[in-house]
C-alpha positions in Angstrom: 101.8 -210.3 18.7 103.6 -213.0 16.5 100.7 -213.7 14.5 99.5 -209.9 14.2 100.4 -207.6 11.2 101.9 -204.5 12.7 99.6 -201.2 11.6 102.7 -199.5 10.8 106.4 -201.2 9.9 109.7 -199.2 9.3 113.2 -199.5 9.2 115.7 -198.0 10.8 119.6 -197.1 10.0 120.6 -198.7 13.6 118.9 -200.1 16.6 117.3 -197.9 19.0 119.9 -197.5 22.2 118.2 -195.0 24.1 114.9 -194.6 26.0 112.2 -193.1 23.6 111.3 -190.0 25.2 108.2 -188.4 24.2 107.9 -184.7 22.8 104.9 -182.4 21.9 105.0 -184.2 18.0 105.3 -187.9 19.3 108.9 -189.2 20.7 112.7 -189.2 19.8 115.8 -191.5 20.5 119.2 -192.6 20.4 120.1 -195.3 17.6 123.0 -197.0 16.4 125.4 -195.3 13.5 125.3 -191.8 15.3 121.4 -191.2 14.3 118.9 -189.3 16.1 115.7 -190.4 15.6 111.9 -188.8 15.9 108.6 -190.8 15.7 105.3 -189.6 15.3 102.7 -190.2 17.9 101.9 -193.3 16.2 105.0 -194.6 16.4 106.1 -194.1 12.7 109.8 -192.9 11.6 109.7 -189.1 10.9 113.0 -188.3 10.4 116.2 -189.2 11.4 119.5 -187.0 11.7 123.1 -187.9 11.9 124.7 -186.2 14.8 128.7 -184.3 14.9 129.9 -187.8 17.2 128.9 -190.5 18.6 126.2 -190.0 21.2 125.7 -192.0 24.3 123.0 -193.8 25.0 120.5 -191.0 26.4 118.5 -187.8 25.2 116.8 -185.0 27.1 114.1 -183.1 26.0 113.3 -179.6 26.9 110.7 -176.4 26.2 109.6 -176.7 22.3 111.2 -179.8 21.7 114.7 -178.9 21.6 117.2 -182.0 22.4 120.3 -182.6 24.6 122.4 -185.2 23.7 126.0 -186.2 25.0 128.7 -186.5 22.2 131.9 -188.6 22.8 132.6 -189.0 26.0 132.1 -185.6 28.1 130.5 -183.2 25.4 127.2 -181.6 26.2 125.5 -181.2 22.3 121.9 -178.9 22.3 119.8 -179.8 18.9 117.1 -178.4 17.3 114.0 -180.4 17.7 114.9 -182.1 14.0 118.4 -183.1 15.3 120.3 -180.0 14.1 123.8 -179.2 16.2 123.0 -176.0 17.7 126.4 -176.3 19.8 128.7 -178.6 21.5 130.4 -177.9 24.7 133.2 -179.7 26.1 132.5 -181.1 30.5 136.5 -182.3 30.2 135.1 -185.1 32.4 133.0 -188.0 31.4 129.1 -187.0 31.3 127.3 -190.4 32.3 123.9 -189.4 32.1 121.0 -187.5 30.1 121.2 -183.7 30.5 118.6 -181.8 32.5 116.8 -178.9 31.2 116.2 -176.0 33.6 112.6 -174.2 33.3 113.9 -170.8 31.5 115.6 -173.2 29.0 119.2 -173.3 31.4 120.7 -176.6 30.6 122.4 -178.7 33.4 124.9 -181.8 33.3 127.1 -183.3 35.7 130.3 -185.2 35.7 131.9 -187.0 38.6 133.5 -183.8 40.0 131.2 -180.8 39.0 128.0 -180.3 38.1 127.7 -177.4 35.0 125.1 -174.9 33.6 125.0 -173.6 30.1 122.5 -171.0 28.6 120.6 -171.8 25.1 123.0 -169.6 23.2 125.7 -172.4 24.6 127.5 -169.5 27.2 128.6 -171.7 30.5 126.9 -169.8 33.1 128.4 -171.6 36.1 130.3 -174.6 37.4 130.2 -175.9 40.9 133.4 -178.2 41.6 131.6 -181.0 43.8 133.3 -184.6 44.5 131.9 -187.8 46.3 129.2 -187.5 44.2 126.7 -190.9 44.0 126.3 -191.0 40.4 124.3 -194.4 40.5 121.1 -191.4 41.8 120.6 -189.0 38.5 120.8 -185.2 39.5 117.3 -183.8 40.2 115.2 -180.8 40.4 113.2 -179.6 42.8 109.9 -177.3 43.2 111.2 -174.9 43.2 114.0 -175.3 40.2 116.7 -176.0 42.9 118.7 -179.2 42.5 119.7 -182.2 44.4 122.9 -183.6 44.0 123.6 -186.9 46.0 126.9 -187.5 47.7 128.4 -191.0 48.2 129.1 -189.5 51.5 127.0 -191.5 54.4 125.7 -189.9 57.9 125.7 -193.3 59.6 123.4 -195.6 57.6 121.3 -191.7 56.1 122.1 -190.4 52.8 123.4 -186.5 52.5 122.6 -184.5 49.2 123.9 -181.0 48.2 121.1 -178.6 47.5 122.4 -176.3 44.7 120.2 -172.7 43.6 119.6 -172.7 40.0 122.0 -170.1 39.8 125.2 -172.2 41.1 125.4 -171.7 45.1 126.1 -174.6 46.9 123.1 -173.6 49.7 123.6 -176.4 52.2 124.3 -179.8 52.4 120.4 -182.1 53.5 120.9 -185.6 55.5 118.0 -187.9 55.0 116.3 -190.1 57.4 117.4 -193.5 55.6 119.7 -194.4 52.9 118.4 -193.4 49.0 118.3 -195.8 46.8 116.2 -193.8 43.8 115.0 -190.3 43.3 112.7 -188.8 40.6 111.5 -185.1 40.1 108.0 -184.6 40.1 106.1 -181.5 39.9 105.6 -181.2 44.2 109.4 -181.9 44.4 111.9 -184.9 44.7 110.6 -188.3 45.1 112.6 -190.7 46.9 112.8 -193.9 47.3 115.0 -195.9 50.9 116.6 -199.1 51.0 113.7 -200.1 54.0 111.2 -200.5 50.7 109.5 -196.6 51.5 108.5 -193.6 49.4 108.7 -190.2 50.2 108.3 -187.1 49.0 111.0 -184.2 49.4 109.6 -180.4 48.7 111.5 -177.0 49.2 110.3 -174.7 51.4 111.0 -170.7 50.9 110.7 -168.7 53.8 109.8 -165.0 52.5 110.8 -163.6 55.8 113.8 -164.8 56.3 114.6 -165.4 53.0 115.8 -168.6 53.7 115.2 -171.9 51.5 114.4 -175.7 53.8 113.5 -178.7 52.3 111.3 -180.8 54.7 109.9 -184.1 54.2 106.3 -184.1 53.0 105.2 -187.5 53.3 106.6 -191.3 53.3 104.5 -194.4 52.4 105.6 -197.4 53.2 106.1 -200.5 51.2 107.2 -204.1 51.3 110.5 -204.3 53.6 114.1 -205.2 52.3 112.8 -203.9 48.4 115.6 -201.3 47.5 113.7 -200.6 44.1 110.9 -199.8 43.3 109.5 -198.7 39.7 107.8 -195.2 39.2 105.6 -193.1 37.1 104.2 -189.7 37.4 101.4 -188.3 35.8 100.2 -184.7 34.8 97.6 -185.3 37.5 100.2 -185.5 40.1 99.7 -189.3 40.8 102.8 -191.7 41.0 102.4 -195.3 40.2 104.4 -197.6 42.1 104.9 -201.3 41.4 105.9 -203.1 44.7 106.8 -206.9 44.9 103.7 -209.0 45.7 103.5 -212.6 47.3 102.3 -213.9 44.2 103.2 -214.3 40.5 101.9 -210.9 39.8 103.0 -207.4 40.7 101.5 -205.1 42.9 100.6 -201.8 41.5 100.0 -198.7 44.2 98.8 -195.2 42.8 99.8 -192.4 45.1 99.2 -188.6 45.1 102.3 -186.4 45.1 100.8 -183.7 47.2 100.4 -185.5 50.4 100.9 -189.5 49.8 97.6 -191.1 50.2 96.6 -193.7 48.3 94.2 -193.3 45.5 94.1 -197.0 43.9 96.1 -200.1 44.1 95.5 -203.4 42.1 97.6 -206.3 41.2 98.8 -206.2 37.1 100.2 -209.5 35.6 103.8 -208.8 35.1 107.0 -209.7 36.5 108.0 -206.9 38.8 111.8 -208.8 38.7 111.6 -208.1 35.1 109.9 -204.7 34.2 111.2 -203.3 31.2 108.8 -200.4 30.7 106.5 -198.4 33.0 104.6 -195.5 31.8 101.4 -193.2 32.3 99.7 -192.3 29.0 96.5 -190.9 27.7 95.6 -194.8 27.1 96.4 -195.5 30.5 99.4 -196.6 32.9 100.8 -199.5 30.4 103.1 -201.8 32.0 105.8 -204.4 30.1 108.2 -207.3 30.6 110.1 -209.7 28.7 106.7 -211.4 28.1 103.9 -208.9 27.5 102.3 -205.6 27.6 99.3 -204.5 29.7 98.0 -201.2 30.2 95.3 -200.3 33.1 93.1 -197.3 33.2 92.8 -195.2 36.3 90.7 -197.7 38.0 92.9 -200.2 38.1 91.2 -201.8 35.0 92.9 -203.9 32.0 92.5 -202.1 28.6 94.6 -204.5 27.2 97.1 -207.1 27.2 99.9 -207.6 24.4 102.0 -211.3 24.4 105.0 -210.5 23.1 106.8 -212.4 20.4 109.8 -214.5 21.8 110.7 -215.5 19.2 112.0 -211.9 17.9 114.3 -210.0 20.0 113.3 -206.2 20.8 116.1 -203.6 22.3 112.6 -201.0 23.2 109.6 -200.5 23.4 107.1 -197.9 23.9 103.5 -197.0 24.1 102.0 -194.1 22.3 99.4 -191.5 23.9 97.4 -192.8 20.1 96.9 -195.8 21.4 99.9 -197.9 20.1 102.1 -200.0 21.1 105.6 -199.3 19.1 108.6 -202.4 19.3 112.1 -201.9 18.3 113.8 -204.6 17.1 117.8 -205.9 17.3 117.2 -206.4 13.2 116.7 -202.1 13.5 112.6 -202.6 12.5 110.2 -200.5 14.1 106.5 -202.2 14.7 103.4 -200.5 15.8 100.7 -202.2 16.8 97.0 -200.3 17.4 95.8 -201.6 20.8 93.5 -199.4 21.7 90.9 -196.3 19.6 89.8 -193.3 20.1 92.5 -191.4 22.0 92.6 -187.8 21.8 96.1 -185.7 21.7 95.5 -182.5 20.1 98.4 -180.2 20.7 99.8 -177.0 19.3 102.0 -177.7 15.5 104.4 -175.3 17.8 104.8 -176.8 20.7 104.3 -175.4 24.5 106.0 -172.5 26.3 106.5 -174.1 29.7 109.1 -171.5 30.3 108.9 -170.5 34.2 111.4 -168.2 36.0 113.5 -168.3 39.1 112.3 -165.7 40.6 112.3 -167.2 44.0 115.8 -166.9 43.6 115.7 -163.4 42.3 117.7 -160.6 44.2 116.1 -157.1 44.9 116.9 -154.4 43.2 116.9 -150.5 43.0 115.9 -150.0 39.0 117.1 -146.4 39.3 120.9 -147.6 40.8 121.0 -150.5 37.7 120.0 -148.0 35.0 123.0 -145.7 36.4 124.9 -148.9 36.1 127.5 -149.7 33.6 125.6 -152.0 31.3 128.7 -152.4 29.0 130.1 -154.4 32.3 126.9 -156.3 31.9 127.0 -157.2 28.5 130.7 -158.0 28.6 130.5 -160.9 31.5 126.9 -162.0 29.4 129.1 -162.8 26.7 132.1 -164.4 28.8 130.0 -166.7 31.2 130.6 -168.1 34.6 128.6 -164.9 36.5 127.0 -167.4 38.1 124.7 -166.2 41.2 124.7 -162.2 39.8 122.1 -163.7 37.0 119.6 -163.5 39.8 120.1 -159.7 40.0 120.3 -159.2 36.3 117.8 -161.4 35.3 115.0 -159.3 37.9 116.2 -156.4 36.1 115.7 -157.3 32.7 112.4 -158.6 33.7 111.5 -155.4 35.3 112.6 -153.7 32.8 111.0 -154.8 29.8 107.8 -155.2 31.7 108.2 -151.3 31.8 109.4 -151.3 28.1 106.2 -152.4 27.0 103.8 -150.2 29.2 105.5 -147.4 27.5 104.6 -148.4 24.0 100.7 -149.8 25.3 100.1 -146.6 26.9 97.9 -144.3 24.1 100.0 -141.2 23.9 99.0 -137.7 25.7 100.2 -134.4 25.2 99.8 -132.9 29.0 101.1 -136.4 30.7 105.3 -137.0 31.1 106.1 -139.5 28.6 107.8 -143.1 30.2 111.2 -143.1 30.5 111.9 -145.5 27.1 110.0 -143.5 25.3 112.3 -140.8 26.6 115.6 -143.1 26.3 115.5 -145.5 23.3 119.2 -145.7 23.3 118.6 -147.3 26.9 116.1 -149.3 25.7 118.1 -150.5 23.1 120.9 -152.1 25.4 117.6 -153.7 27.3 116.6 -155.3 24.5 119.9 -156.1 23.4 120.9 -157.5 26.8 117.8 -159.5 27.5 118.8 -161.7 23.9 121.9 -162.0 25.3 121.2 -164.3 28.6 121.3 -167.3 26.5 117.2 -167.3 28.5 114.0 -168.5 27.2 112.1 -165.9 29.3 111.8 -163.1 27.2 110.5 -164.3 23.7 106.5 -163.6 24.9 107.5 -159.7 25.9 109.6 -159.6 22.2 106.5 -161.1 20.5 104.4 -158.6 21.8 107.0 -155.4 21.4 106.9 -156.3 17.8 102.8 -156.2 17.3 103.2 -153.1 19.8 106.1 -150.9 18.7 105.2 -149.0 15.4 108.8 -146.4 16.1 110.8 -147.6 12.8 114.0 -147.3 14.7 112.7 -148.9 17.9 110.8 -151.8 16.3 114.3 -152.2 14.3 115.6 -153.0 18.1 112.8 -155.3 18.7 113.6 -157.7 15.7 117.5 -157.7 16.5 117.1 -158.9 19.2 114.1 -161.4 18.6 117.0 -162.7 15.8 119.9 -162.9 18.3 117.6 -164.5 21.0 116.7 -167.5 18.0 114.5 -169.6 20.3 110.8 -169.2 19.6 109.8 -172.1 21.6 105.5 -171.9 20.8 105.7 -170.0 17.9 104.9 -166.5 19.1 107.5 -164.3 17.9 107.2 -165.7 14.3 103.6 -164.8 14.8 104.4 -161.4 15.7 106.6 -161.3 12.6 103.8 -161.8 10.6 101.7 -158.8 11.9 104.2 -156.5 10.1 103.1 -157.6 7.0 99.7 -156.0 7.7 100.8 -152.6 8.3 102.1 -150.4 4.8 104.7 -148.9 6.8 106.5 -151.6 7.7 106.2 -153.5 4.7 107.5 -150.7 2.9 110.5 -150.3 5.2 113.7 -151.8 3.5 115.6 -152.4 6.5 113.1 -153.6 8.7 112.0 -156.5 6.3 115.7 -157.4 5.7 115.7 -157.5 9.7 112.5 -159.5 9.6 114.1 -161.9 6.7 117.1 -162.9 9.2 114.8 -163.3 12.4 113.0 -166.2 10.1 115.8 -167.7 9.3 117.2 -167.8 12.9 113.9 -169.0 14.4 113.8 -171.4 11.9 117.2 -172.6 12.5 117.0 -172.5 15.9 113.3 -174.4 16.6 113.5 -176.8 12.9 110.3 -178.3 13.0 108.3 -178.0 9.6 105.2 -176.1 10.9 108.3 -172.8 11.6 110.0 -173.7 8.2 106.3 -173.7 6.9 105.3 -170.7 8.5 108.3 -168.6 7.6 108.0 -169.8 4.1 104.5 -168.3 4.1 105.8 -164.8 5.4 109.0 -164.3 2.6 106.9 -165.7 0.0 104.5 -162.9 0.9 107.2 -160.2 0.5 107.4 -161.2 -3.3 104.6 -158.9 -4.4 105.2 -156.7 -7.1 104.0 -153.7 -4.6 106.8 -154.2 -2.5 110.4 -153.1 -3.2 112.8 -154.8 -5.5 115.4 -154.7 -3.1 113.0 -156.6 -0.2 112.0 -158.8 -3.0 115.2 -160.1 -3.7 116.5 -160.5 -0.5 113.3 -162.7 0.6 114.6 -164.7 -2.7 117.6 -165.6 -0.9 116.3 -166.0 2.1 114.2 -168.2 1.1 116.9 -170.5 -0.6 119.0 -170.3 2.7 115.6 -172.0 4.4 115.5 -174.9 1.4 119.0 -175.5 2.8 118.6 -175.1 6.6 115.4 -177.4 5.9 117.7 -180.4 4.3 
């Protein structure tokens, strides 16, 4: 590449310090002088964003883009997916590694004594005191959302991790059949790798009968003996490419399948395994770097193409793009793409994805008749404290349940002979429901709000709906802002003074909250359409200012 003209050549305030991770609109990182910075999926500087403190070298990303950094030297920071501070909370301990996002938007981190749990809305929902922990092995999720937490405690020459619930119980403590050197969550479980050069796969195992959680040992592979690392990728296809030491001046690269360990492909790629500084599956293909070059090999084990890198320049990153290109990051804070390769397509939602799962493996029964006798102030009062811990499994199968049943009442057509549902009957009950779900700090519930608001044509109850669409903030694909718009459509909303002044601070919280243009865009659209002479003066001039407080949110 040193006689090549880049395609695309910016600048940057700092040097990149971080891995680039990739995100639904391209990829984000850590640089120098406290900046956050997002590429597109060519590679090209989109924006960048100062954060509150310093940040370590690492970033997270979760559901619709949203960001975890570390601040300092033990505070946990969530950002919006444009680098906003959403909040900061203080571990007390040093945090030495990038944050883990849970799959109903939980947030966990770990120190050297404890591992934490926070909710979006920044509420600590639990923290497990835990010492002798290995923090050279990064804390990791299993199958079933579960993590494993490795000890530096030995059982003779096998490693011992702590299984934690998603919910904060320390379930039982698992000895391994070798010592671990590496572990990596994947979508079948925890891959692992042993100081006897092997790779396994460890999966949890729920027994419904017992109602008891294992975790067994799905497969090993073995590779060259004496190698204690080994580099990995996973793919969306379920695939994990090794690269294994060979006997020659080459590396060895194996391609596994995470459901049961056979081998798919293997092929020998012209890097120095010794030296890999990059490994990564993309839509071009698995692309492979060292301090030398770049190669990237489609599924077959073929070269695409092959990238000699200039020596002559010194890079701190690089990355290759699911477009085709390859992106450098230099010491001297310049940002080169290169095109290597046409013609790859990555259409994807302006919004992002809702990958939002539950736990509800982990879910408690429940008598729905004993919790609506329950004292739901007691519930909303430890929502807002934190540290419940293991009774969110209860509550969050209630609310669940509950708004499930919410929203039969208001798709069921009306009749006059029939007993009407029980919200229908009880909107002050559904009213803490609604109020309680935005309070669980969860991305779990923003589908069920989304579609209360296109359901629920009650001016008092719809009121409800929005409330609590604005506390919960997190809209993470865009549904609930597409809800919002609905309301437009229908006179007697539109007309409704207090229910577009509701509407008007939902935006602005979803906005806030998610900060990608396509939401500031999209609720721009919706307030600008409340400036019609037919509506009300007094819904007129409050989409006015609401509109000015996006300009500024948007800066």
């Amino acid at each position: 590449l040193a006689d090549v003209e880049a395609n695309a050549y910016s600048v940057l305030t700092g040097a990149v310090q971080s891995d680039v991770v990739k995100t639904s609109y391209g990829y984000v990182a850590v640089c120098e002088g406290r900046m956050i910075t997002g590429f597109s999926k060519d590679g090209a500087v989109l924006w960048q964003k100062a954060a509150t403190a310093r940040p370590k070298a690492f970033i997270s990303v979760g559901m619709g883009d949203l960001l975890c950094i570390v601040t300092g030297n033990s505070s946990v920071q969530l950002l919006s997916p444009t680098g906003l501070s959403l909040w900061k909370n203080d571990a007390k301990e040093s945090v030495n590694e990038a944050p883990l996002f849970g799959w109903d938007g939980r947030i966990f981190a770990r120190t050297k004594n404890a591992v934490f749990c926070w909710g979006l809305n920044g509420i600590q929902k639990w923290k497990l005191s835990l010492k002798d922990q290995d923090t050279n092995i990064p804390l990791v999720q299993l199958n079933d959302g579960s993590l494993l937490v490795f000890l530096t405690l030995k059982d003779g020459n096998n490693s011992v991790a702590s299984h934690i619930s998603p919910f904060g119980t320390l379930m039982n403590e698992v000895t391994f059949s070798g010592s671990v050197t590496q572990a990596l969550s994947c979508d079948e479980g925890v891959l692992l790798v042993f100081n006897d050069g092997s790779l396994g796969l460890c999966s949890a195992i729920h027994d419904k009968k017992s109602d008891k959680v294992t975790l067994e040992s799905r497969w090993r592979h073995a590779f060259p003996a004496g190698q204690k690392k080994l580099s990995l990728s996973t793919s969306p296809s379920q695939c994990v490419s090794v690269i294994a030491p060979s006997n020659t001046s080459s590396s060895f690269v194996t391609v596994l399948s995470c459901v049961d360990g056979s081998e798919i492909t293997s092929y020998s790629a012209t890097v120095n395994e010794k030296n890999i500084h990059y490994i990564q599956q993309t839509k071009q293909g698995l692309v492979l770097a060292d301090s030398q070059q770049a190669v990237c090999y489609d599924a077959k084990g073929q070269k695409l193409w092959q990238a000699f890198l200039n020596t002559k320049k010194s890079w701190t990153k690089l990355f290759a793009t699911d477009t085709g290109y390859l992106v450098l990051c230099g010491n001297d804070w310049t940002v080169s793409a290169y095109r290597m390769i046409q013609g790859v397509s990555t259409k994807e939602s302006q919004f992002g994805q809702n990958t939002t799962k539950a736990y509800d493996s982990y879910y408690k029964a429940l008598s729905l008749l004993s919790m609506r006798q329950s004292d739901t102030n007691l519930l909303a009062k430890k929502l807002a404290e934190g540290n419940y811990g293991e009774e969110e499994a209860l509550w969050l199968s209630y609310l669940t349940q509950e708004l499930k049943e919410l929203q039969n009442a208001y798709s069921t057509a009306p009749s006059y002979s029939a007993e009407k549902p029980w919200f229908i009957t009880h909107p002050s009950y559904a009213e803490t429901v609604l109020n309680l779900a935005s309070q669980t700090g969860s991305a779990l519930f923003q589908k069920t709000l989304a579609q209360l608001i296109m359901l629920v044509r009650d001016p008092q109850m719809l009121l409800c709906v929005i409330r609590a669409a604005k506390n919960l903030g997190f809209d993470t694909d865009g549904s609930m802002m597409l809800a919002l718009e609905t309301l437009l459509k229908d006179s007697s909303c539109i007309s409704n003074v207090q229910l577009m002044k509701e509407t008007c601070d939902a935006i602005v919280q979803i906005c806030r909250a998610m900060g990608r243009p396509a939401y500031f865009r999209h609720g721009e659209d919706i307030l600008k359409s409340l400036l019609m002479p037919s509506c009300d003066s007094r819904i007129r001039m409050y989409a006015v200012e609401t509109l000015k407080t996006l300009a500024q949110l948007s800066i």
